[in-house]
N, C-alpha and C positions, 0 to 999 in steps of 0.2 A: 504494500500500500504506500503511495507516494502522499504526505503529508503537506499540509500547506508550506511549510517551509522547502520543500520542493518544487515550486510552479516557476523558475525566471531561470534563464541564462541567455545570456547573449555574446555576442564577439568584437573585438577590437583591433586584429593586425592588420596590415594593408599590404605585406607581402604576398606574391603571385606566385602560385603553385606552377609545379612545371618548371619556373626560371633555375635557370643554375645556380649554384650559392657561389657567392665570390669569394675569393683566395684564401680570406680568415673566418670563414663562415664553416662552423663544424657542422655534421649531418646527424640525423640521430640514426641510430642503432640497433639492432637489434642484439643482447647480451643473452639470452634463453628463452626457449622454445619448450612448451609444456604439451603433449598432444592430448587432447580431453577425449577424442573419438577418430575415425578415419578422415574427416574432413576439419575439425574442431581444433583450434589451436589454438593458448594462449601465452601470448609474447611478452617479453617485458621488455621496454623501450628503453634506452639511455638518453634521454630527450637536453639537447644543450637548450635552448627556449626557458624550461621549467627546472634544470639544474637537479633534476631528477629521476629517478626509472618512474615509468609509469605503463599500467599494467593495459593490454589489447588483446581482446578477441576474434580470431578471424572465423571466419567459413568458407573454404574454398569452392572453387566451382568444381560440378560435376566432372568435367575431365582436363580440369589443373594440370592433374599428372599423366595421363596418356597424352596430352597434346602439351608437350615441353616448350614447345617454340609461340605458341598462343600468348594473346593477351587477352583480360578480360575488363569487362566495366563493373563499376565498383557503388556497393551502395552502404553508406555510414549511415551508422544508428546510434542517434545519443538519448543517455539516460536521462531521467528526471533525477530532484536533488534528493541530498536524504538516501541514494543509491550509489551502484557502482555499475562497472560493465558486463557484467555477470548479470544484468538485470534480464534484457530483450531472451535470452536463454533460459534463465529460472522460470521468466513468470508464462511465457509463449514456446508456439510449440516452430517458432520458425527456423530450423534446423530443417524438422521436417517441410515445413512449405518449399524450401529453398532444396530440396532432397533433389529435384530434377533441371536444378538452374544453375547457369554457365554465370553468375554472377559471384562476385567477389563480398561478402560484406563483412564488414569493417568495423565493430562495438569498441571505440575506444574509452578509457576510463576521463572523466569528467570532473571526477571531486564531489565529493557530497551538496558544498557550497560554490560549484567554482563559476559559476554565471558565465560558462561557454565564453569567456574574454579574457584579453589582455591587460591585467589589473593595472590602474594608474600609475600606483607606489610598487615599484617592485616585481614581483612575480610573485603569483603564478602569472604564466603566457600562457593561458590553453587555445587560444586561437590560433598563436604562430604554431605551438606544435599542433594541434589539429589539421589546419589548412596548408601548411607552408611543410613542416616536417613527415608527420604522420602520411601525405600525399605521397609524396617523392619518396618513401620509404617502403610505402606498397608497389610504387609504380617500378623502383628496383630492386627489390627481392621478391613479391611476390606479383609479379606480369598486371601488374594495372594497367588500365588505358585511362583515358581522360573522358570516356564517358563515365557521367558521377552522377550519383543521385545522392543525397539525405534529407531524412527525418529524426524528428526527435519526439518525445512526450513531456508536455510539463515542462519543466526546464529546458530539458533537451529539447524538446519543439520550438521552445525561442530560440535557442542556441542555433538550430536547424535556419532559423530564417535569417537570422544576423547573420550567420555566414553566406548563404547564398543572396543577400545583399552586399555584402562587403565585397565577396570577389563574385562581380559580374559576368556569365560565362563557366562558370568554376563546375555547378549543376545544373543538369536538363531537367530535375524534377526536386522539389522542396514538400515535405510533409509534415504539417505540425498538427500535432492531439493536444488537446487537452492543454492548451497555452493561451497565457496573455500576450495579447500583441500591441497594447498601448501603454507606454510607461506616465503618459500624462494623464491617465484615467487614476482620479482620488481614489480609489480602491486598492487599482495595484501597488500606486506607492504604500498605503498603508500595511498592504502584506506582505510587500515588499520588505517595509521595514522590521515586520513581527518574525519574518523568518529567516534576517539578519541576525537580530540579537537571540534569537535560538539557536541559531549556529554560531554566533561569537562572531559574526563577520563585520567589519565597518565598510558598507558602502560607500563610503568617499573613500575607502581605499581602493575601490573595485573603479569606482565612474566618477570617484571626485565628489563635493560640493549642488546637489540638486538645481540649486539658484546660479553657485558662481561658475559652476562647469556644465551649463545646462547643453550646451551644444554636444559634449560627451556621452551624455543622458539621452538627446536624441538621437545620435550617432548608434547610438543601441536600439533604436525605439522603432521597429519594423512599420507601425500606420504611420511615420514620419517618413518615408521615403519609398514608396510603393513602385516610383518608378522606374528603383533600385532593381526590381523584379522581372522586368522584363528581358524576354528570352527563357524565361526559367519557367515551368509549371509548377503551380501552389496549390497544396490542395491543404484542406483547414478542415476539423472536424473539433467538435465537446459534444458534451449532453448538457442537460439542464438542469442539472443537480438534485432531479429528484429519483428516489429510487424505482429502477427498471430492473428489468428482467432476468438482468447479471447480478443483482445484488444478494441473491436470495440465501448464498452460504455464506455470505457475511454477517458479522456481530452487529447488534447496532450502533455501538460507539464508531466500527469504523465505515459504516454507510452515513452515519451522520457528518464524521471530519470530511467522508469522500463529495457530499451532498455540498458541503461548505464551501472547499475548494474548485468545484465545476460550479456554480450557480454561478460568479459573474464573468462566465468565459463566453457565450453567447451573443451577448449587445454588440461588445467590441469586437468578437473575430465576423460578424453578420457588416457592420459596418468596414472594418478593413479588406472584407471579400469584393463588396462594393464599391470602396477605392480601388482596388485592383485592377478592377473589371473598366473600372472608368480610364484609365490608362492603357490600357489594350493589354494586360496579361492575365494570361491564361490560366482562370481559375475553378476548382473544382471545391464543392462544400458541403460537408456531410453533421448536419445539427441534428442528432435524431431523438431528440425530446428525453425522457427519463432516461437516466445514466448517471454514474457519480465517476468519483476520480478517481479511476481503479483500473487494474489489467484486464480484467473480465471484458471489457469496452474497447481496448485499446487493441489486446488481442483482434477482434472480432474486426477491427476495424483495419490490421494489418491484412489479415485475409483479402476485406474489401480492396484496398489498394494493390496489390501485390500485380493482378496483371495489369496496371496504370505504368509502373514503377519499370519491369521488363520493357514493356511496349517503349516508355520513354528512353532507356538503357539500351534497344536495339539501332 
């Protein structure tokens, strides 16, 4: 169950995947390889960005290894907060969905708190290593190509749109569940802030000062820059935080926090679907009334996309 203090990440780097790194520019690495099953791998990355190892899930494609000389296209999946990369595995069955697909996908670790960005103060980078590292790391050790796709949930669903606003071109397709997508909506700053100091995090160490760095603030803020999107397919999906059909082996305590966290994602992703559209990109939107913020949903909802995702990837 992804908690309120999970719903936001977003991204900050402005380097271009793909480009070569220049002369003093280290790459990151891969130091161990864990195999969880015949296709199942988790890596741990030596990331210079984040001055740290950080853990990644892959899923190879179907014939990785009989076709040596291949490349594949690549689809990243990020977590909600309050998680890890171990999530899209634990809680869905997409191993299996992906059991007859020639796609690469890519679960890298996120940080409980790490709002999918390049923190103002310091590090963490999770964007330069996400988009800038983590790319070029698939694309030479494990045969990527530059078709890309990502989604996120929750967190990782903002994380999801900020990067395919920041690098223009980077994804053919962006999927975000269960996310806020307007950081000037009174709501989210207020949850914003509640699921800071639950996690210890000072947002002005993340985006700065709300008032004195507000252009950093929108620089993260995906219904601020819609035109950012184009070229790229968006699809956007919540419930409406009342309990549906998937909740029914849940406790009440957590169909109530789940009810909490999806009730104000509706107005604004209905509205940002709408600015979308009004700029000519290409959007897709699945609001399907009772649902909370839970996997049961989110699951169900990867199913749904999955041949959007291929067809955009071919």
């Amino acid at each position: 169950m992804v908690l309120i203090t999970a719903l936001f990440g977003a991204g900050s780097a402005h380097a271009r995947a793909g480009e070569e790194p220049g002369p003093d520019e280290a790459e990151a690495r891969v130091t161990a390889v864990r195999e969880i099953d015949a296709r199942t791998r988790d890596l741990t990355v030596s990331s210079p960005a984040m001055h740290s190892s950080i853990p990644v899930r892959v899923i190879l494609p179907k014939s990785w290894k009989t076709h040596s000389r291949a490349t594949f296209p690549v689809l990243y999946m990020l977590h909600g907060g309050d998680d890890d990369y171990t999530s899209w595995t634990r809680e869905t069955d997409v191993e299996a969905l992906a059991e007859k697909s020639d796609v690469l996908i890519v679960m890298p670790d996120g940080g409980r708190a790490g709002y999918y960005t390049d923190w103002k103060v310091g590090t963490p980078r999770w964007e330069t290593f996400h988009t800038v590292e983590l790319v070029r790391l698939m694309e030479r050790e494990y045969r990527a190509n530059s078709s890309r796709a990502i989604m996120g949930l929750s967190m990782g669903g903002f994380g999801a749109l900020n990067y395919a606003a920041h690098h223009r071109g980077m994804f053919r397709y962006v999927a975000s569940m269960s996310s806020y997508v307007d950081l000037n909506d009174p709501a989210v700053r207020f949850t914003l802030a509640l699921g800071a100091q639950r996690e210890g995090t000072d947002l002005q160490a993340v985006w700065g000062d709300p008032d004195k760095n507000a252009d950093i603030w929108q620089a993260h803020n995906p219904s601020a820059m819609p035109t950012a999107f184009r070229g790229t397919m968006v699809h956007l999906s919540a419930g409406n935080g009342m309990p549906g059909p998937l909740d029914k082996d849940h406790t009440l305590d957590v169909v109530l926090v789940g009810a909490l966290a999806e009730s104000a994602l509706p107005k604004s992703s209905k509205k940002f679907a709408a600015s979308l559209r009004s700029v000519g990109v290409r959007t897709t939107t699945h609001f399907y009334g009772p649902g909370t913020h839970s996997w049961p949903y989110w699951n169900r909802e990867l199913h749904a996309i999955w041949p959007a995702i291929e067809l955009a990837l071919r």
